[in-house]
N, C-alpha and C positions, 0 to 999 in steps of 0.2 A: 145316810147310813149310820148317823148316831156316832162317829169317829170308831168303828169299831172294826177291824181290819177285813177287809173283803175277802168271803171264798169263793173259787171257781169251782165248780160241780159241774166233773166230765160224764155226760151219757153217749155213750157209743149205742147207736139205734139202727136195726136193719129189720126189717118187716114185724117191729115190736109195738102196732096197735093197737094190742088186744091189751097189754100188759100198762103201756106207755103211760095213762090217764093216771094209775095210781100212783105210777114212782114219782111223775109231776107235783101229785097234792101231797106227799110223804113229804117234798122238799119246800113247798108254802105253807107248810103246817109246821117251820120249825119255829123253834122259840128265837134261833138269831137269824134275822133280818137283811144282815150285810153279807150278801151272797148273790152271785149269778147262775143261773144253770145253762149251760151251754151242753143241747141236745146235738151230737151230730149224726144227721141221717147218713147212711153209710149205701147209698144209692136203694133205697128201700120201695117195691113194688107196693104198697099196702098204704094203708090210711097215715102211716105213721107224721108223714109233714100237716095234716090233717089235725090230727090229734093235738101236735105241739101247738100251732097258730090257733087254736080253737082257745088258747087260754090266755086272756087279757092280763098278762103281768109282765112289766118292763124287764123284768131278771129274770125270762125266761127265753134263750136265746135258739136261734136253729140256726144250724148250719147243713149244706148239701156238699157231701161229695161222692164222684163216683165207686162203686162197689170197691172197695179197697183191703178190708178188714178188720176187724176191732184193734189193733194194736196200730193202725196207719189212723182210725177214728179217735182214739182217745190221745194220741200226736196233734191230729188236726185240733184238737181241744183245746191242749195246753196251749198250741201256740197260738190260740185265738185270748186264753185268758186274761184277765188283767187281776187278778186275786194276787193277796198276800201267800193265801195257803191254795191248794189242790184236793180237793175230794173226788174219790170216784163212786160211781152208782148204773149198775148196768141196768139196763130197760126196761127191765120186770122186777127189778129187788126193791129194798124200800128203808127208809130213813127214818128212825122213830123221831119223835119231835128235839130232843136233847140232844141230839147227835153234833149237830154242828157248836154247838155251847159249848159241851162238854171238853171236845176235844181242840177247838180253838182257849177256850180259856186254858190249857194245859200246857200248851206251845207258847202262850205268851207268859204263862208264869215259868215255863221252865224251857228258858234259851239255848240249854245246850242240848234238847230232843232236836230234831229234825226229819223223826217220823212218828208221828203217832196211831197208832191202833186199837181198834178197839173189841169186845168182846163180841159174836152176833149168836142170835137164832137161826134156822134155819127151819121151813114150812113147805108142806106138799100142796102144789098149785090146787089141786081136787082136795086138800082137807088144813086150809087155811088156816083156823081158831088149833090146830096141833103143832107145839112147837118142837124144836127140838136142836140141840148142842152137841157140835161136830165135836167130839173129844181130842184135844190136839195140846203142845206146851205151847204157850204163851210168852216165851224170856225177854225183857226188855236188855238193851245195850248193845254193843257191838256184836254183831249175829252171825257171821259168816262162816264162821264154821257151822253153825246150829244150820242155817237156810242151805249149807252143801247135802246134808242129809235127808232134808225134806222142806218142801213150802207149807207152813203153816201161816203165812197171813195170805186172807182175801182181800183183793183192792177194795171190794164194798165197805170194812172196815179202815180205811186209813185216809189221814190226812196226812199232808204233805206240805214241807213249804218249800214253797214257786221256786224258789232259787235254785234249790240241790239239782231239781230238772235241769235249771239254767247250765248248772255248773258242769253237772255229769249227764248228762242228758238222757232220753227217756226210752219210750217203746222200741223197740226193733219188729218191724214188720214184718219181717222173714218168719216168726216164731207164729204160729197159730195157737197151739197146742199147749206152751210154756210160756207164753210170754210176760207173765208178771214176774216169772221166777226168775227168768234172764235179768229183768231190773231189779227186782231184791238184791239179788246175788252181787250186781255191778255198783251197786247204791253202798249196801255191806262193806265187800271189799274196798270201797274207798273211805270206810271210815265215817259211815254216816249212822250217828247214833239213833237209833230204834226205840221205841217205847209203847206201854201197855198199859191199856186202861181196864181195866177187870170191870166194864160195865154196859151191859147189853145197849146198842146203841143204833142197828140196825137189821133186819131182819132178809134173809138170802131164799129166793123161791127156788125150791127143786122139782125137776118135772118128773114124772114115774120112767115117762117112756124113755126119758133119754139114760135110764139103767139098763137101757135094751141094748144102748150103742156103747155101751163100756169098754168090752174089748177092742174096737178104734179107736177111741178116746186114750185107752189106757196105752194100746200098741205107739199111736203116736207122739203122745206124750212123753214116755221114754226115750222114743227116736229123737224128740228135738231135747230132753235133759241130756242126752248124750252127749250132742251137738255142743251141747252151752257148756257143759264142761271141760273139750277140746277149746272152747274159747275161752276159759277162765282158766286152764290150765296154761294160755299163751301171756296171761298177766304176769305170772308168777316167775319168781327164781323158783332154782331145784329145791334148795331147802324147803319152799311153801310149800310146791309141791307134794313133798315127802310127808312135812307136817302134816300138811291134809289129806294126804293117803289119795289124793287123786287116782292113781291107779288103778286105786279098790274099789273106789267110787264107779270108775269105767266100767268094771268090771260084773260089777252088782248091776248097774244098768244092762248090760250086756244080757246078761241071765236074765231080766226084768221083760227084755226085748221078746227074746226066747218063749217064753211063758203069754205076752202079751200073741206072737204070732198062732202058738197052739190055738189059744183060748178063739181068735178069730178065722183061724182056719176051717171050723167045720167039721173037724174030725171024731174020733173015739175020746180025745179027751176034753174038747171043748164042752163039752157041758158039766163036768165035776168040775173041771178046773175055774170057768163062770162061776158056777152055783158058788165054789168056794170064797172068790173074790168076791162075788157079790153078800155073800151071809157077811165078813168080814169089816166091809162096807158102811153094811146095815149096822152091825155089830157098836161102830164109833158112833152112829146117831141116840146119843140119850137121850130118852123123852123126854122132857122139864115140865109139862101141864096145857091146860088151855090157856090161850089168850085170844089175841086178835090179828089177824096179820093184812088187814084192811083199813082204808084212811080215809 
């Protein structure tokens, strides 16, 4: 491994063997070497254990467990990893070649990060070579007030080291819907420094149709940000509390809910109220040009 400190690269895989082959060669096409990827099938009907043993490279690892969930799958990862750092990469997304360089040599030259992120693309599985930049802030340092307002990192951008896992530990399996932001949030609040790298370093596949399933997506995802704020609001003294306006925060989700239930109900106002969240949506995806989003 050239002495250079080893990452574990979590995929959470559940019937992802249509997608699987490329995220695999995005993570053998990186420039650093000292890396495992550790696939875990998440009891998967499809080619996907298939697909993984079809490729002859020792750091390329599979695991089987039964149907459980992505956030019990990328649990199952970490505690199989032997990495210094943690990277995540879900089944279909994709790793440009830099990516693991980049962001490892970041963390060793600067000891007091302990999360790193980084910038991405985002691409429509039907029109691949078009990219495009979710518009969102970016702030590097202690984030927790910033992450109570909204989640702006995707786990496809971040690396992580192993420890903080260790120390404060990781997914909660109960969250389907939220559950990176439940760990932001727990990771945050204890004071774990966050940081940003302004450099495009992996690419996130969007699918059309699942703009179709928005309003469950959006309904329940508020339901469980709800949730996680009842639980981060039991961390706290009153003062935090107050600081953080927690009860505003409840309360804006509350209305969130509301709007989320119309929108999936079916009624008179679910489709103006769609159409709007969806133009809004669309609205944050900046075009940036062609390129390639194939390896």
């Amino acid at each position: 491994m050239n002495g250079k400190p080893l990452v574990s690269i979590i995929t959470p895989a559940y019937n992802a063997g249509a997608y699987l082959g490329d995220t695999i060669r995005s993570v053998l096409a990186q420039t650093y070497s000292s890396f495992e990827h550790i696939v875990v099938d998440d009891g998967s009907t499809d080619d996907t254990a298939k697909v993984v043993r079809a490729i002859s490279d020792p750091r390329i690892k599979y695991l089987y467990q039964k149907n459980s969930g992505q956030s019990s799958a990328r649990n199952a990862g970490i505690a199989a990893a032997k990495g210094k750092y943690i990277a995540f990469l879900d089944a279909d997304d994709l790793f440009l070649p830099g990516k693991l360089s980049e962001q490892v040599n970041y963390l060793e030259t600067n000891p007091n990060c302990d999360f790193c992120y980084c910038k991405i693309y985002h691409f429509f599985h039907d029109e691949p070579d078009r990219l495009y930049y979710l518009k969102m802030e970016h702030p590097s340092g202690y984030l927790f007030g910033r992450l109570l307002m909204t989640n702006f990192i995707n786990p496809l951008s971040a690396v992580v080291r192993r420890d903080i896992f260790e120390k404060h530990g990781a997914f909660e399996p109960s969250y389907r819907w939220a559950d990176e932001q439940y760990v932001w949030l727990k990771l945050s609040y204890r004071k774990v420094r966050f940081c940003y790298i302004d450099k495009v370093l992996a690419y996130y596949r969007l699918h059309r149709q699942s703009f179709t399933n928005r309003p469950r997506y959006f309904l329940e995802s508020q339901k469980e940000c709800l949730q996680i704020l009842k639980v981060v609001k039991t961390w706290m003294s009153e003062a935090e509390v107050e600081e953080y306006q927690i009860n505003k925060l409840e309360r804006k989700r509350r209305i969130r809910i509301v709007l989320g239930m119309l929108m999936a109900s079916g009624n008179l106002l679910t489709r103006p109220l769609l159409a709007l969240y969806l133009l809004n949506r669309r609205r944050k995806l900046k075009y940036v040009g062609n390129g390639t989003s194939t390896t």
